[in-house]
MIDOSE-1310 file (N, C-alpha, C; in nm, 2 decimals, decimal comma, always signed):
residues 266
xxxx	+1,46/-0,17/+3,67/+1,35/-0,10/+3,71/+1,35/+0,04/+3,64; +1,48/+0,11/+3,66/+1,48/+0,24/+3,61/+1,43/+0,21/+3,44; +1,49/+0,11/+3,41/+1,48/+0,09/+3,21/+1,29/+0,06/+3,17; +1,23/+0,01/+3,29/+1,10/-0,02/+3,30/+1,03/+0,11/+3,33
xxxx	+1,06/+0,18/+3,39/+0,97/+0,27/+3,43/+1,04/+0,37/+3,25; +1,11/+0,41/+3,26/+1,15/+0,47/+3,10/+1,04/+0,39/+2,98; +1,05/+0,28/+2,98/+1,00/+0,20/+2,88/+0,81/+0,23/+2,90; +0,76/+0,26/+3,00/+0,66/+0,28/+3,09/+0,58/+0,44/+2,97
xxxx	+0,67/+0,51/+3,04/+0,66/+0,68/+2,97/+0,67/+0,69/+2,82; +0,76/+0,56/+2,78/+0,78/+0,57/+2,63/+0,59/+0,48/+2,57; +0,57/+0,41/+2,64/+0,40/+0,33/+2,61/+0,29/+0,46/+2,61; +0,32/+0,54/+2,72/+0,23/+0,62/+2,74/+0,23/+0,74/+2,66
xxxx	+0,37/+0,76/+2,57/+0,40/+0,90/+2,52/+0,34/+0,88/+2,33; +0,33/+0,70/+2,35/+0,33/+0,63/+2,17/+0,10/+0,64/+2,21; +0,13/+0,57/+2,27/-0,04/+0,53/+2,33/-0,13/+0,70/+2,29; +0,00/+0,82/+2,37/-0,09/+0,99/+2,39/-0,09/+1,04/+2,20
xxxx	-0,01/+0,98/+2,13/+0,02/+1,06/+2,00/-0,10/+0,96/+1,92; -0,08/+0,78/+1,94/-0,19/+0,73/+1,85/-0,37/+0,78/+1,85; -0,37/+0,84/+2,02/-0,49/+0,86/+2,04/-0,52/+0,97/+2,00; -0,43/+1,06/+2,00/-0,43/+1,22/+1,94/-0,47/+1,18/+1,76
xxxx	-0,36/+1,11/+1,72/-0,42/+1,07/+1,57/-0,57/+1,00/+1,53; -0,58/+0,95/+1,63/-0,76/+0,85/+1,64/-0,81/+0,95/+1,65; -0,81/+1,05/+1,73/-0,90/+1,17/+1,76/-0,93/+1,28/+1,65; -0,81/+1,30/+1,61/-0,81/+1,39/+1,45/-0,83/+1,38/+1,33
xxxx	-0,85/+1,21/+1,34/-0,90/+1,14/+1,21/-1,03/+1,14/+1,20; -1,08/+1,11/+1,37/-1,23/+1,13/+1,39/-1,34/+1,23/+1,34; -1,24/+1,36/+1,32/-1,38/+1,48/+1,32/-1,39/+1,47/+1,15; -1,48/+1,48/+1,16/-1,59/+1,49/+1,00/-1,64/+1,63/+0,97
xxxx	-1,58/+1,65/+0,82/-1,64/+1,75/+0,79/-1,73/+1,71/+0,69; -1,90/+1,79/+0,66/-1,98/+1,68/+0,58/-2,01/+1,80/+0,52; -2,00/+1,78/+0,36/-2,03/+1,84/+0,27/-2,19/+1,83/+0,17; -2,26/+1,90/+0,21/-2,39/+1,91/+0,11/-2,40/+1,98/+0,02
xxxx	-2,45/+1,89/-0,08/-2,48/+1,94/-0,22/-2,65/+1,98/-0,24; -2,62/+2,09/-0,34/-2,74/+2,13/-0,42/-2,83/+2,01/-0,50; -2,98/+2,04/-0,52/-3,06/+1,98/-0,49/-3,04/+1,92/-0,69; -3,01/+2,03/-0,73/-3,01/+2,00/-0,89/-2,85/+1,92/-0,94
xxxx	-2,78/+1,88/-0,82/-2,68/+1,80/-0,89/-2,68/+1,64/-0,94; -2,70/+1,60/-1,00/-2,74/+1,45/-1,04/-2,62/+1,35/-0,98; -2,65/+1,26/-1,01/-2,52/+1,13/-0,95/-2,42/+1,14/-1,04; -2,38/+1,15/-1,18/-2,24/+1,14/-1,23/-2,15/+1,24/-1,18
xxxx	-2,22/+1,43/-1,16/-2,13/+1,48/-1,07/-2,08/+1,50/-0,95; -2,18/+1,40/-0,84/-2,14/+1,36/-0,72/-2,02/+1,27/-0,73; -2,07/+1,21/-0,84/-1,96/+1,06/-0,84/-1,79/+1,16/-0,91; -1,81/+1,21/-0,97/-1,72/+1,23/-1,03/-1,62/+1,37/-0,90
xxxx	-1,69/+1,45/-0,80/-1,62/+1,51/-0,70/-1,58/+1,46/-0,54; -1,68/+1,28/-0,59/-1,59/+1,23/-0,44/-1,50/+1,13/-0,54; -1,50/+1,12/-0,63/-1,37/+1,06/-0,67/-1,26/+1,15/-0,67; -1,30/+1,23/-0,69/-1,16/+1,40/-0,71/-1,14/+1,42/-0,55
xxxx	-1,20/+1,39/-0,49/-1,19/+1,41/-0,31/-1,13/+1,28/-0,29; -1,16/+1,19/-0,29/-1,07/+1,07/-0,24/-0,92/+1,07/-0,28; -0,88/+1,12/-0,38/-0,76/+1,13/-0,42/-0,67/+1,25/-0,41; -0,75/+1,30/-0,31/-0,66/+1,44/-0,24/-0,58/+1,38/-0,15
xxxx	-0,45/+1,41/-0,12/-0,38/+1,38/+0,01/-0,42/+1,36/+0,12; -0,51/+1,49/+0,16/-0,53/+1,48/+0,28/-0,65/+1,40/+0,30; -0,70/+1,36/+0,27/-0,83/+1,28/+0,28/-0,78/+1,13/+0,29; -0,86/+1,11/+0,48/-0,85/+0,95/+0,50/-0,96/+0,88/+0,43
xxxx	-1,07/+0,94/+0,48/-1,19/+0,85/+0,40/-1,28/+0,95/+0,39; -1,38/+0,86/+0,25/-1,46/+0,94/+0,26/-1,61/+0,85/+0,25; -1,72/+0,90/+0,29/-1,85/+0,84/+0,29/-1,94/+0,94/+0,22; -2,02/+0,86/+0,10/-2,14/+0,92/+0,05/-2,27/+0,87/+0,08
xxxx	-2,34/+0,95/+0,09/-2,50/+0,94/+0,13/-2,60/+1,03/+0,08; -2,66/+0,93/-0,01/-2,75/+0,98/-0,13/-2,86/+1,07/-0,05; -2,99/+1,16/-0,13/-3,10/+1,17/-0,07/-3,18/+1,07/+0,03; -3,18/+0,92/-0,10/-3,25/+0,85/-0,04/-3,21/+0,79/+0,10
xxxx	-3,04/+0,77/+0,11/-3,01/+0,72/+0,20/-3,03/+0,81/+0,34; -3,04/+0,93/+0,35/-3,04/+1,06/+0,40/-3,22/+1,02/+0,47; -3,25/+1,02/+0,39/-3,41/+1,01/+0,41/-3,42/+0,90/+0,48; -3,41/+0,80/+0,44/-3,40/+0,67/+0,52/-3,35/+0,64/+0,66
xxxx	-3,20/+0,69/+0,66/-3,19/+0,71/+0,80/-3,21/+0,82/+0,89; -3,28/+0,95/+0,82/-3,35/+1,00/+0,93/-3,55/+0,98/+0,97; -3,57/+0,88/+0,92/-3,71/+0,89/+0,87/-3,71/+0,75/+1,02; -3,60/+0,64/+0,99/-3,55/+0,54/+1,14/-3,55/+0,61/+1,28
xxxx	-3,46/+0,77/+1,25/-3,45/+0,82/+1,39/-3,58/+0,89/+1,44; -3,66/+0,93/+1,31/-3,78/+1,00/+1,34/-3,90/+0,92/+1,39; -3,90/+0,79/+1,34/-4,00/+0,70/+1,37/-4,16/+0,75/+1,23; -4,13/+0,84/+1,19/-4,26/+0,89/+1,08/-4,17/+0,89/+0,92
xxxx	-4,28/+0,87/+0,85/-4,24/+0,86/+0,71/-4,25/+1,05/+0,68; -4,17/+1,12/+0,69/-4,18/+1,24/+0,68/-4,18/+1,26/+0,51; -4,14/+1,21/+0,45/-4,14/+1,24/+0,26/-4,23/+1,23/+0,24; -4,33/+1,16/+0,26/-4,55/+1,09/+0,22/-4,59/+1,25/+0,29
xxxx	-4,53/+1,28/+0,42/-4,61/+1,38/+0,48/-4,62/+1,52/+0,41; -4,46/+1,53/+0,34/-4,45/+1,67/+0,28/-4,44/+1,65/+0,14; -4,44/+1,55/+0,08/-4,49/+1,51/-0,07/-4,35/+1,52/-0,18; -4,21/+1,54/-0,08/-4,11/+1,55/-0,12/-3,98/+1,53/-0,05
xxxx	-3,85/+1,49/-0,08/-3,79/+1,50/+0,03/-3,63/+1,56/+0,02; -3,68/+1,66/+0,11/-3,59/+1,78/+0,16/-3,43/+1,78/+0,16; -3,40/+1,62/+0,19/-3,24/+1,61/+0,25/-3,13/+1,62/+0,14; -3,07/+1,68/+0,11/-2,93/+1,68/+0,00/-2,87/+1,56/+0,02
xxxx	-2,81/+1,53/-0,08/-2,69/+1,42/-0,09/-2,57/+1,48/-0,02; -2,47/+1,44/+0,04/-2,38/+1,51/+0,12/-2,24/+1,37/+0,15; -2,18/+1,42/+0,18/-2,02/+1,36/+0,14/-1,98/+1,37/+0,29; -1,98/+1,25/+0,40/-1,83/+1,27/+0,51/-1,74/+1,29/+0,48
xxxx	-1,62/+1,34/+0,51/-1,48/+1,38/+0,46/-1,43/+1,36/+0,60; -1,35/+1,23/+0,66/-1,22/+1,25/+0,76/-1,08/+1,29/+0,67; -1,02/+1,38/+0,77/-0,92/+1,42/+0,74/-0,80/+1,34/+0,78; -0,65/+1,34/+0,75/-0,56/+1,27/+0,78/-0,51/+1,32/+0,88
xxxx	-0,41/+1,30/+0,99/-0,44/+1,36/+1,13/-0,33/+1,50/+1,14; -0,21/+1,46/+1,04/-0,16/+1,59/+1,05/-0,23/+1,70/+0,98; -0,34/+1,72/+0,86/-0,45/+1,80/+0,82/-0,54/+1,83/+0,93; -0,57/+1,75/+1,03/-0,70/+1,79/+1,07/-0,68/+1,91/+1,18
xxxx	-0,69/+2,03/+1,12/-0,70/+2,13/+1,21/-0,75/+2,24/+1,18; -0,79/+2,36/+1,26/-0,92/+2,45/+1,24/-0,87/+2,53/+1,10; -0,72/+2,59/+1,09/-0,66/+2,64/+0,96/-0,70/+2,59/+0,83; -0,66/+2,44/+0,84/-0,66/+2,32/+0,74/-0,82/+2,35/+0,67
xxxx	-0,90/+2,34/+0,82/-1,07/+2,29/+0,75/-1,11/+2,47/+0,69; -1,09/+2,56/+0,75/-1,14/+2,68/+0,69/-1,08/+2,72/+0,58; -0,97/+2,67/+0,57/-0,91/+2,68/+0,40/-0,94/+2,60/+0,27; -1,00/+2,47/+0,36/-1,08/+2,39/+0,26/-1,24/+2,41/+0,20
xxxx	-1,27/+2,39/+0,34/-1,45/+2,53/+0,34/-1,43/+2,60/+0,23; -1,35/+2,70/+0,24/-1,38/+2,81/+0,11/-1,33/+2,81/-0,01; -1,23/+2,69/-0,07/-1,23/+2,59/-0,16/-1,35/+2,53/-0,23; -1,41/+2,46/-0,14/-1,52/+2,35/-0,17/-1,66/+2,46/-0,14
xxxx	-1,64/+2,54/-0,09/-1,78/+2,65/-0,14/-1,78/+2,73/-0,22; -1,69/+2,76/-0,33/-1,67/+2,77/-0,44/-1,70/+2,72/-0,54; -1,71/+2,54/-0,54/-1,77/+2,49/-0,64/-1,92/+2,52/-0,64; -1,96/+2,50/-0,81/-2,10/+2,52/-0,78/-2,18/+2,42/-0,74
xxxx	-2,18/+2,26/-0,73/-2,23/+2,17/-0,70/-2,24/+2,20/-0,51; -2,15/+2,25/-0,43/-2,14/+2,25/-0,31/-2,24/+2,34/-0,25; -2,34/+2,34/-0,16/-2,44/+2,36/-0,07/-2,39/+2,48/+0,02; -2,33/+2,36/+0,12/-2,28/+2,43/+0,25/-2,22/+2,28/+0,30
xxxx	-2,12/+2,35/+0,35/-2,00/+2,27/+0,51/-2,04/+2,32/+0,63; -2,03/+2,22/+0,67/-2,07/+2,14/+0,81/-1,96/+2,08/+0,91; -1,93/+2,15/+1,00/-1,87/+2,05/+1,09/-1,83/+2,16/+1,26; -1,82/+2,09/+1,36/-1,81/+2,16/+1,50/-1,70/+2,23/+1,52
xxxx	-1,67/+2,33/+1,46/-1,53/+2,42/+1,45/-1,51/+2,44/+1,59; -1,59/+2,51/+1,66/-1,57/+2,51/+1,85/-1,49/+2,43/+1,89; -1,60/+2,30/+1,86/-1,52/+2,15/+1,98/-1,39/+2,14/+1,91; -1,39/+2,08/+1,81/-1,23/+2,09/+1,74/-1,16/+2,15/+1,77
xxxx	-1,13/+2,30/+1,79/-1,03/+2,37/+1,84/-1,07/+2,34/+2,00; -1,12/+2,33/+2,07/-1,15/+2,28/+2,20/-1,02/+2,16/+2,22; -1,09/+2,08/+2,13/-1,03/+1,91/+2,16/-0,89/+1,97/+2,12; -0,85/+2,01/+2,00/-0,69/+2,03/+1,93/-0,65/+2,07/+2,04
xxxx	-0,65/+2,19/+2,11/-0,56/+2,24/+2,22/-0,58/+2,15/+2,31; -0,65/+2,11/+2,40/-0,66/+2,03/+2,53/-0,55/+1,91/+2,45; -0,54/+1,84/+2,32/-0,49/+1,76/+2,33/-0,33/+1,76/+2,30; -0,31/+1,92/+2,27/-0,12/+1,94/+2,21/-0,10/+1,97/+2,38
xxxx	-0,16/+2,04/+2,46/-0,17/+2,09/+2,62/-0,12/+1,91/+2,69; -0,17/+1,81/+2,68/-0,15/+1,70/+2,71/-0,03/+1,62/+2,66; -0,05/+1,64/+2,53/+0,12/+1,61/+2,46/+0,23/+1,69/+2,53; +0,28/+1,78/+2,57/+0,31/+1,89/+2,61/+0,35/+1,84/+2,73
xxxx	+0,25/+1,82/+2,85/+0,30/+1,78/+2,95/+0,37/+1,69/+2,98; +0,35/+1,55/+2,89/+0,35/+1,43/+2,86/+0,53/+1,47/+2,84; +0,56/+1,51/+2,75/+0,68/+1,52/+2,71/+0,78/+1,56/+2,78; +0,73/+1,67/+2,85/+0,82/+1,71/+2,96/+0,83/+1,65/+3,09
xxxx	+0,73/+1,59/+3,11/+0,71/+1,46/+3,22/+0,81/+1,38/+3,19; +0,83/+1,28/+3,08/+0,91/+1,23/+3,00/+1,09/+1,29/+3,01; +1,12/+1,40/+2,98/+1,25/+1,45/+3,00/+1,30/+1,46/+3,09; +1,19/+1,48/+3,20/+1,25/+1,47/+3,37/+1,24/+1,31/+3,42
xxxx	+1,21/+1,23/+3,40/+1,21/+1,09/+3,43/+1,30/+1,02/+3,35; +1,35/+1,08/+3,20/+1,48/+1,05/+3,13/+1,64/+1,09/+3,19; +1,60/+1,26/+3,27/+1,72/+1,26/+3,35/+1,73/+1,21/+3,48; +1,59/+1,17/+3,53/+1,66/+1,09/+3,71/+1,68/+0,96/+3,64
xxxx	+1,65/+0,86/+3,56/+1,64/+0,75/+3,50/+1,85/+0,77/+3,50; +1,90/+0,84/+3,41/+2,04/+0,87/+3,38/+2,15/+0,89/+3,47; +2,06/+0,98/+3,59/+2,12/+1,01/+3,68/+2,12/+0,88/+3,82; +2,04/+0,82/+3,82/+2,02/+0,70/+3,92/+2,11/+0,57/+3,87
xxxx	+2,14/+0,57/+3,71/+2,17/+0,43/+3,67/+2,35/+0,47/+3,69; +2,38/+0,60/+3,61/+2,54/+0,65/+3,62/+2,58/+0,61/+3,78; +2,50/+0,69/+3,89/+2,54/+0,64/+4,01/+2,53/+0,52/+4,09; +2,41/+0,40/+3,99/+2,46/+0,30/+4,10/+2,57/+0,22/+4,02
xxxx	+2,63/+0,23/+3,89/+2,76/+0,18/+3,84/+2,86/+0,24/+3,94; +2,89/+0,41/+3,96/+2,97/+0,47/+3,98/+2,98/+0,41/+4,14; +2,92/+0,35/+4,21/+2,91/+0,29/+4,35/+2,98/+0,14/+4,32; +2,91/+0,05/+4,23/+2,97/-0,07/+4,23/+3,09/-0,08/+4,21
xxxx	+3,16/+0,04/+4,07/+3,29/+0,04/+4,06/+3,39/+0,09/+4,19; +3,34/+0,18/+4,24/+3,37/+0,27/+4,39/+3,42/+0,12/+4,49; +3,35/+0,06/+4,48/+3,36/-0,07/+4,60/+3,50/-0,15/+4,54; +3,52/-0,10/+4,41/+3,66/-0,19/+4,38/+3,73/-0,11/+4,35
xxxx	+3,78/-0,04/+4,36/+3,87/+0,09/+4,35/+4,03/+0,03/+4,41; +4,03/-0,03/+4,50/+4,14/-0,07/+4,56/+4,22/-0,20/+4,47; +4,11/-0,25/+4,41/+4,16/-0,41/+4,31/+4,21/-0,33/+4,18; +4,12/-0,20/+4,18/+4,17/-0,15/+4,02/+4,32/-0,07/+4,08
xxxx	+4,35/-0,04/+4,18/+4,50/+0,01/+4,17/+4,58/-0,07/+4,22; +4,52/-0,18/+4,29/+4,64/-0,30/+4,28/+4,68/-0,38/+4,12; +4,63/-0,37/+4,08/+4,62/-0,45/+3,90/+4,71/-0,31/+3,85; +4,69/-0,20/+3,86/+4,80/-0,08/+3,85/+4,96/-0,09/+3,89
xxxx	+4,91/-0,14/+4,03/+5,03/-0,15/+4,08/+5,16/-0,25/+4,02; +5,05/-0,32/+3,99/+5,12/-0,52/+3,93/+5,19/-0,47/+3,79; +5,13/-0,41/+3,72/+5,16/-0,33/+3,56/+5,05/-0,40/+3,51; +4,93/-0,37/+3,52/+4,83/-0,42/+3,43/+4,79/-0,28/+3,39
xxxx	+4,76/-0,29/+3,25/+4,79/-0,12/+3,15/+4,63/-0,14/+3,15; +4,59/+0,00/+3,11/+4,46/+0,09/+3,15/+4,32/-0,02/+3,05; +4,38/-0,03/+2,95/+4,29/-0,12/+2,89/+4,25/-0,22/+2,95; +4,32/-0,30/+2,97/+4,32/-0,42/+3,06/+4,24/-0,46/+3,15
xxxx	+4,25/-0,37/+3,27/+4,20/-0,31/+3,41/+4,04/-0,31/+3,35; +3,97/-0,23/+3,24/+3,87/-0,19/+3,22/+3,79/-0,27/+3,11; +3,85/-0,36/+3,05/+3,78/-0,41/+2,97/+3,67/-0,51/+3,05; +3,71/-0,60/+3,14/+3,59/-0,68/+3,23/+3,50/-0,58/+3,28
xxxx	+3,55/-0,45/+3,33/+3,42/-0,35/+3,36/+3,33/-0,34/+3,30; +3,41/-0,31/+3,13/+3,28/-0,30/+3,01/+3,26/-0,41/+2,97; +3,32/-0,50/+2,98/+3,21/-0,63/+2,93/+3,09/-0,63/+3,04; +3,10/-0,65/+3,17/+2,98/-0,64/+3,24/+2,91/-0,59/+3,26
xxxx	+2,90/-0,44/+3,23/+2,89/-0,31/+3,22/+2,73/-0,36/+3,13; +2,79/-0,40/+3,00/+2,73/-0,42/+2,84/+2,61/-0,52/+2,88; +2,70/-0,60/+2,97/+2,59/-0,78/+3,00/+2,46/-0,72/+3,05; +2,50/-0,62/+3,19/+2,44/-0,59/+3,29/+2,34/-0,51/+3,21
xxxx	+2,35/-0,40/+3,12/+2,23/-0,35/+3,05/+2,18/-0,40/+2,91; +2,23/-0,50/+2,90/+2,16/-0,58/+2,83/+2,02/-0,69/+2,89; +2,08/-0,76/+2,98/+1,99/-0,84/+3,08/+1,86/-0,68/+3,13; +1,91/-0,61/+3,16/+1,83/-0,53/+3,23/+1,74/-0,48/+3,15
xxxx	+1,80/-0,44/+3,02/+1,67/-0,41/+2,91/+1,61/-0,52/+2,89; +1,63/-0,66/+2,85/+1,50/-0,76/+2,83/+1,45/-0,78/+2,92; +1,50/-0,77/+3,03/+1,40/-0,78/+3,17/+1,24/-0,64/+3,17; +1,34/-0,58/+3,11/+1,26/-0,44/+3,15/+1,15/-0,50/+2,97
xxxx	+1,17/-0,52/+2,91/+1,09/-0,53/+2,78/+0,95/-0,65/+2,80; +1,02/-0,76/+2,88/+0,94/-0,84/+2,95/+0,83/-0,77/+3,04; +0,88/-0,70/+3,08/+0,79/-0,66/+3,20/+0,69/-0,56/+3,12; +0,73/-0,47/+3,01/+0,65/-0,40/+3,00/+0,59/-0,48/+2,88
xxxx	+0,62/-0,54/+2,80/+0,52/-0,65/+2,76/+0,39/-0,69/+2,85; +0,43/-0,69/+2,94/+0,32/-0,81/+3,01/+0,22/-0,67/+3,09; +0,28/-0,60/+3,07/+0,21/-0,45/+3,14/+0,09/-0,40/+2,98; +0,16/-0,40/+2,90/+0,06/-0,34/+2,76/-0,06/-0,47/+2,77
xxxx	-0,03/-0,62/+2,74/-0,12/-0,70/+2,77/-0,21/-0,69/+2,85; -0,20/-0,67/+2,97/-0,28/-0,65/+3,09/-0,38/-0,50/+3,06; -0,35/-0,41/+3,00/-0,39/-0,28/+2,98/-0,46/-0,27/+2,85; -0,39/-0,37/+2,74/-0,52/-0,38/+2,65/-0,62/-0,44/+2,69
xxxx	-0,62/-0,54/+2,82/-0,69/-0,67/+2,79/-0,82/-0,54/+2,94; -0,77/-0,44/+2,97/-0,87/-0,39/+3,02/-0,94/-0,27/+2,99; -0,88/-0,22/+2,92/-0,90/-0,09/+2,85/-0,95/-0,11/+2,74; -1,07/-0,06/+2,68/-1,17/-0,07/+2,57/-1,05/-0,03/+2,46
xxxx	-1,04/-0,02/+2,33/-0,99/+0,03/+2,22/-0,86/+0,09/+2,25; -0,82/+0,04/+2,33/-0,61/+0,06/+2,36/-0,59/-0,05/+2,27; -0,64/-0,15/+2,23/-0,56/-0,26/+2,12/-0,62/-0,22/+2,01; -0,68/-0,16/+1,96/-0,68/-0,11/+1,83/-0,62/+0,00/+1,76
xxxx	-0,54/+0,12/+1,89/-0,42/+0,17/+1,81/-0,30/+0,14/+1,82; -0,25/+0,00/+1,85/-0,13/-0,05/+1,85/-0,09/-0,02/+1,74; +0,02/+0,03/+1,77/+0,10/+0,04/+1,62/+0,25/-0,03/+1,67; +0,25/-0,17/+1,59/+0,40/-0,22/+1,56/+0,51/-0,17/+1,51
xxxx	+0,55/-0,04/+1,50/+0,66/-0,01/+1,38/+0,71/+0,11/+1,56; +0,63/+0,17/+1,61/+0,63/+0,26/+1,74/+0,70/+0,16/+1,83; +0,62/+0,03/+1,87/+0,65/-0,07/+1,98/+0,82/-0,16/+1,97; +0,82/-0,16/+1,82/+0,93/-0,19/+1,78/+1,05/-0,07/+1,83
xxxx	+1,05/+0,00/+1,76/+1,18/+0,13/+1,82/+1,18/+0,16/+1,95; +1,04/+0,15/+2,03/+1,05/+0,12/+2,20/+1,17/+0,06/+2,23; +1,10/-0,08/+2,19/+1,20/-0,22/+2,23/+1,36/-0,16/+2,23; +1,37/-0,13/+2,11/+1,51/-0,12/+2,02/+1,57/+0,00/+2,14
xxxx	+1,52/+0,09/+2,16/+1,58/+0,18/+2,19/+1,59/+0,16/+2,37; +1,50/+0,07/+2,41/+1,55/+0,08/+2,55/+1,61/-0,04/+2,58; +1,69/-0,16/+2,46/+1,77/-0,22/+2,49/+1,90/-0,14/+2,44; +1,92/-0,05/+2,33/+2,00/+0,00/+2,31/+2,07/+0,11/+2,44
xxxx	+1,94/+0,18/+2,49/+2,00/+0,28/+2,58/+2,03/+0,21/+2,72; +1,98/+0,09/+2,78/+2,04/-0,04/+2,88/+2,20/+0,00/+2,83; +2,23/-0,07/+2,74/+2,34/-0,11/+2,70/+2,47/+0,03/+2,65; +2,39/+0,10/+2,57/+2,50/+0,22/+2,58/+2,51/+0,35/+2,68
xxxx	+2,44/+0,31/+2,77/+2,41/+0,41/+2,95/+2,55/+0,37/+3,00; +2,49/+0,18/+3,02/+2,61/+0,13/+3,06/+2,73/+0,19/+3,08; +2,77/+0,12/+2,93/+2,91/+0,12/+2,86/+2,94/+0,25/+2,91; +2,91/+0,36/+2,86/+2,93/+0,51/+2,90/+2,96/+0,53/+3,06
xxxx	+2,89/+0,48/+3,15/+2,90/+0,50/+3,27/+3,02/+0,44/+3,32; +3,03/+0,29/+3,25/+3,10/+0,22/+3,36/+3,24/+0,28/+3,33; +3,26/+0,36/+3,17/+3,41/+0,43/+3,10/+3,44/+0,52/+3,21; +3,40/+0,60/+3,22/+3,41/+0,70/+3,33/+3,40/+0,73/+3,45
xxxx	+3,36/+0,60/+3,48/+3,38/+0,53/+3,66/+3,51/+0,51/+3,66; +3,54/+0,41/+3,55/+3,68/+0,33/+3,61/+3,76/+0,45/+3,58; +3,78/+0,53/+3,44/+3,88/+0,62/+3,38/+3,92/+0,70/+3,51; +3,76/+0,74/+3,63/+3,87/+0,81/+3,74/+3,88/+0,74/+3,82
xxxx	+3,90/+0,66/+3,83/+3,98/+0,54/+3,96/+4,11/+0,54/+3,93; +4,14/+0,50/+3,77/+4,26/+0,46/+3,67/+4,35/+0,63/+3,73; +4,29/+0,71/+3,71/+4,37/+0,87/+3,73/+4,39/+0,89/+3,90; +4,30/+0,80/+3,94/+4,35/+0,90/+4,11/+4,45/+0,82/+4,15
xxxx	+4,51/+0,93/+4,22/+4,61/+0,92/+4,31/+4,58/+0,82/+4,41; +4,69/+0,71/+4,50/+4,66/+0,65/+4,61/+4,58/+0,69/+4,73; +4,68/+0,84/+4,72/+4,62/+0,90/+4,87/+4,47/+0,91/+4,88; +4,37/+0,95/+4,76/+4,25/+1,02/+4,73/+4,14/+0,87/+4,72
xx	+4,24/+0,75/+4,72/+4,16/+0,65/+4,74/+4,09/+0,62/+4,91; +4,15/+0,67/+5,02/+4,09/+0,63/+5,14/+3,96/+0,76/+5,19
């Protein structure tokens, strides 16, 4: 249960960072061009844009396309009305999620307003630093939430070994008594030790398997930032930390049974 509830915070902490990256990938900055630039120099500065680092994607949208779909939202043929049409050719630009921030876009702005084909930039600097902090503020919590359920999780599992071993305290100093040498005495501890957070981690992987399932299968767009490479080192790491919690606990359960004195056993 303790490796399940860990495994729980670890879903929620992979789930807070993909959404954070869905989010930062999200904001668009849209770049409009001047009215006298023709198509080979559009073509030729979102090709130079696509092949920037930081750039996830990018979308172009001609005049006509411009016109077209605001002429749908307008319901009137506004270009017949004004005998021309107004809208620039203009470029979406998402950013990659470690780029996407208010520094990043105002250093690019005055980059890309430099060139002479470039208009003007566009994008909601407010909400963005709005969203950016609300969402490191959330990360933040998350994490420290996380470090305090890491140490009762450590502190709950050391103690219910240090009890089970406690209940045999009297078998480990009779096997002392017999001449059975320290190794000896403790190796069935750590073999069980190992079994016991082994079983407990695929139990606990099981369970929270069947918990992600249930949560994609209700939650709108939770299964589209699954990331397998995150869910994998989950797995890995809370069968590894079952297993080496264990071992670790059960060493220094028995090691002070092995050192105490008879009298300090009653």
């Amino acid at each position: 249960m303790v490796l399940f509830m860990l495994g729980l915070m670890g879903l929620l902490l992979i789930n807070a960072r993909k959404l954070t990256d869905f989010t930062r990938e999200s904001f668009t900055v849209t770049v409009f061009f001047r009215d006298s630039v023709d198509e080979a120099q559009l073509e030729t500065f979102r090709k130079a844009l696509e092949a920037e680092n930081f750039v996830k994607s990018v979308q172009f949208t001609t005049k006509d396309q411009a016109a077209a779909e605001f002429q749908k939202e307008l319901g009137e043929d506004f270009v017949d009305f004004l005998g021309y049409n107004p809208l620039p050719a203009s470029l979406d630009v998402n950013f990659k999620p470690e780029f996407a921030n208010d520094a990043f876009f105002a250093q690019t702005e005055k980059k890309w307003l430099e060139n002479e084909l470039v208009e003007q930039i566009s994008y909601p600097r407010n909400l963005i630093v709005k969203i950016i902090d609300n969402v490191q503020k959330i990360s933040w919590i998350f994490l420290a939430f996380g470090a305090v359920l890491t140490l009762i999780a450590v502190t709950l599992i050391n103690n219910t070994i240090r009890l089970s071993i406690y209940s045999k305290r009297f078998l480990i100093k009779t096997m002392l008594l017999v001449g059975a040498t320290a190794g000896f005495i403790r190796r069935p501890f750590i073999v069980s030790g190992v079994v016991q957070g082994l079983v407990g981690g695929l139990i606990a992987l099981a369970l929270l398997g069947g918990t992600l399932l249930l949560a994609e299968s209700k939650i709108v767009g939770l299964k589209e930032i699954r990331d397998f490479n995150y869910l994998g080192m989950l797995a890995t790491s809370i069968l590894a930390g079952g297993i080496i919690l264990s071992l670790i606990c059960t060493f220094f359960a028995v090691r002070k049974y092995l050192n105490l004195k008879t009298d300090s056993l009653y």
